[in-house]
N, C-alpha and C positions, 0 to 999 in steps of 0.2 A: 464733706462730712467726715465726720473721723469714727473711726472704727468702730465706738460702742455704737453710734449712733447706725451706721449700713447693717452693722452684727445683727440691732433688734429689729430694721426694716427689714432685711433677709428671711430673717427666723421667722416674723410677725406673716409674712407670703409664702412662707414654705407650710406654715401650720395651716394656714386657708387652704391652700391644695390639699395636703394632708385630710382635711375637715371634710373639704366638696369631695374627694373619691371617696372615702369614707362611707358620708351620708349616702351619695349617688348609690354603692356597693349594698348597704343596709335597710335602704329605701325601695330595694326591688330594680335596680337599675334604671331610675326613674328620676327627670328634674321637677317632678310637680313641687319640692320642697324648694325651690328659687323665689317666684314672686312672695312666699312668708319670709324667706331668707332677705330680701332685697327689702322690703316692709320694714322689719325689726331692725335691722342695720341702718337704715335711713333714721329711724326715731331712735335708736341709742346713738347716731352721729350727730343728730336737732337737739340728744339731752346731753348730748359730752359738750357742745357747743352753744348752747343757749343760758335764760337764769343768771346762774351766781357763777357759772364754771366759762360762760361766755365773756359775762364782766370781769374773768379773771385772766381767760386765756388772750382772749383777741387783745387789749393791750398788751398784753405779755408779749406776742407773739409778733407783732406790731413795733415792740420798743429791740426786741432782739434783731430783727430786719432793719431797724435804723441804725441802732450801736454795730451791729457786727451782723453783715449779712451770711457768709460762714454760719455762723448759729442761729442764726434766724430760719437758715434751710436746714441743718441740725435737727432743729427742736420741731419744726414742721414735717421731718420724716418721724422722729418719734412720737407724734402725735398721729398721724396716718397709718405708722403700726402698731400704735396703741390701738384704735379702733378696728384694724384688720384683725388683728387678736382679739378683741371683745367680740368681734363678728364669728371669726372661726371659733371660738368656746363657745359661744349661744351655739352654733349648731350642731359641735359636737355631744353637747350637753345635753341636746333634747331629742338625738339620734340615739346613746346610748341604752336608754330603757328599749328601743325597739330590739335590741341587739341581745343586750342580756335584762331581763324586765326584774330589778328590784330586788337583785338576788342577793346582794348584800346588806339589804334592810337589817335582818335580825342579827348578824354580829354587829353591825354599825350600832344599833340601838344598845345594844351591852356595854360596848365600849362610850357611849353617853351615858351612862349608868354609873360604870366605872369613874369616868372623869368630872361628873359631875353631884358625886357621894349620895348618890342611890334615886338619881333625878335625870330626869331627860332633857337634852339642853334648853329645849323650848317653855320645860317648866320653870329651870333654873332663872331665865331670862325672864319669862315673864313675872317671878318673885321678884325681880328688882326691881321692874318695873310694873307695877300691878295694876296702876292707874291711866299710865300710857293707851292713848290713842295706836289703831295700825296704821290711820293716815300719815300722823305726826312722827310716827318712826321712817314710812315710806320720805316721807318728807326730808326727814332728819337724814336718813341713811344713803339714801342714793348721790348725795351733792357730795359728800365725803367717800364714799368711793371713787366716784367718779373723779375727783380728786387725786385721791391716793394711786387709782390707776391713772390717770395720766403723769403724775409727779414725778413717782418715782424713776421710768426712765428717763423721763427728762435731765430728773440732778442726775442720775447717771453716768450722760452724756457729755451736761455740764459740766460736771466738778471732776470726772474722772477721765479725764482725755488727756492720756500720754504722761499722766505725772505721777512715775516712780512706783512705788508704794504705795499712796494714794488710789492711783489711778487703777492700781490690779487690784484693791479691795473692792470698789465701786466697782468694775468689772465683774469679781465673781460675786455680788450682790445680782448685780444685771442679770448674770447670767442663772444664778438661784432663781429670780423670780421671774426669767422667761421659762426655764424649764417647769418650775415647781407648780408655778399658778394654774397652766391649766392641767397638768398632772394632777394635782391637788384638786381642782374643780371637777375635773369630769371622772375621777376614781371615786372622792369622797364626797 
């Protein structure tokens, strides 16, 4: 595997650690939060791997193991810590209200005010979309994530392995959106 690819499997198992003592610390020192843990991580690895993202992956993942098996075990570690990180952010994410409960609500809601000219985002969104179904956006929204999250390290790994200048912009992309994402998720 080549170095983006062990960099986000490393990072993607250090965060899950990070996650479970965390949770275990914030939970009362307690694993009752496991079997929901173990639940939700089974069905967001049934929804990263089934549908439209199965018809997408499993050949994909299938033609890389024939062409180049090198990348074929590549793109199968980034996919493995794509989902240990979707796993460890679900739990950090729904640890945090226990820890600090919602205290950033009312700047948060300002600064949606602010960014979105005197509207709160969920207004502004639903102006564009006024006739939209919540099913049809679940719908719509979750295949495209899930998506975007698995892609992006993949071309990462892909396209930026050891080539020059290329390869250290794709790196510090990689490295933006393992740091940023769940920074970004469980702060905002």
């Amino acid at each position: 595997m080549t170095y983006q690819a062990t960099l986000f499997l490393r990072y993607s198992v250090r965060f899950l650690a990070v996650a479970f003592a965390f949770t275990f610390v914030v939970r009362g020192f307690s694993f009752a939060f496991l079997p929901e843990f173990v639940a939700e991580s089974v069905a967001l690895s049934k929804q990263m791997t089934s549908g439209y993202m199965g018809l997408l992956l499993i050949p994909l993942l299938g033609a890389y193991f024939c062409l180049n098996r090198a990348k074929g075990l590549e793109l199968l570690g980034v996919l493995l810590g794509t989902g240990l990180l979707s796993s460890a952010f679900m739990l950090v994410k729904t640890t945090i209200p226990s820890l600090v409960p919602f205290w950033a609500d009312p700047m948060f809601a300002e600064m949606d005010l602010m960014l979105f000219g005197g509207l709160h985002g969920y207004e502004w969104a639903h102006g564009l979309t006024p006739n939209l179904s919540p099913v049809w956006v679940a719908i719509i929204y979750m295949p495209v994530w899930v998506a975007a999250d698995a892609a992006f390290p993949s071309l990462c790994c892909g396209f930026g392995a050891g080539r020059g200048p290329q390869g250290a912009v794709f790196e510090a992309l990689f490295l933006y959106v393992a740091l940023a994402w769940p920074a970004d998720g469980d702060c905002f």
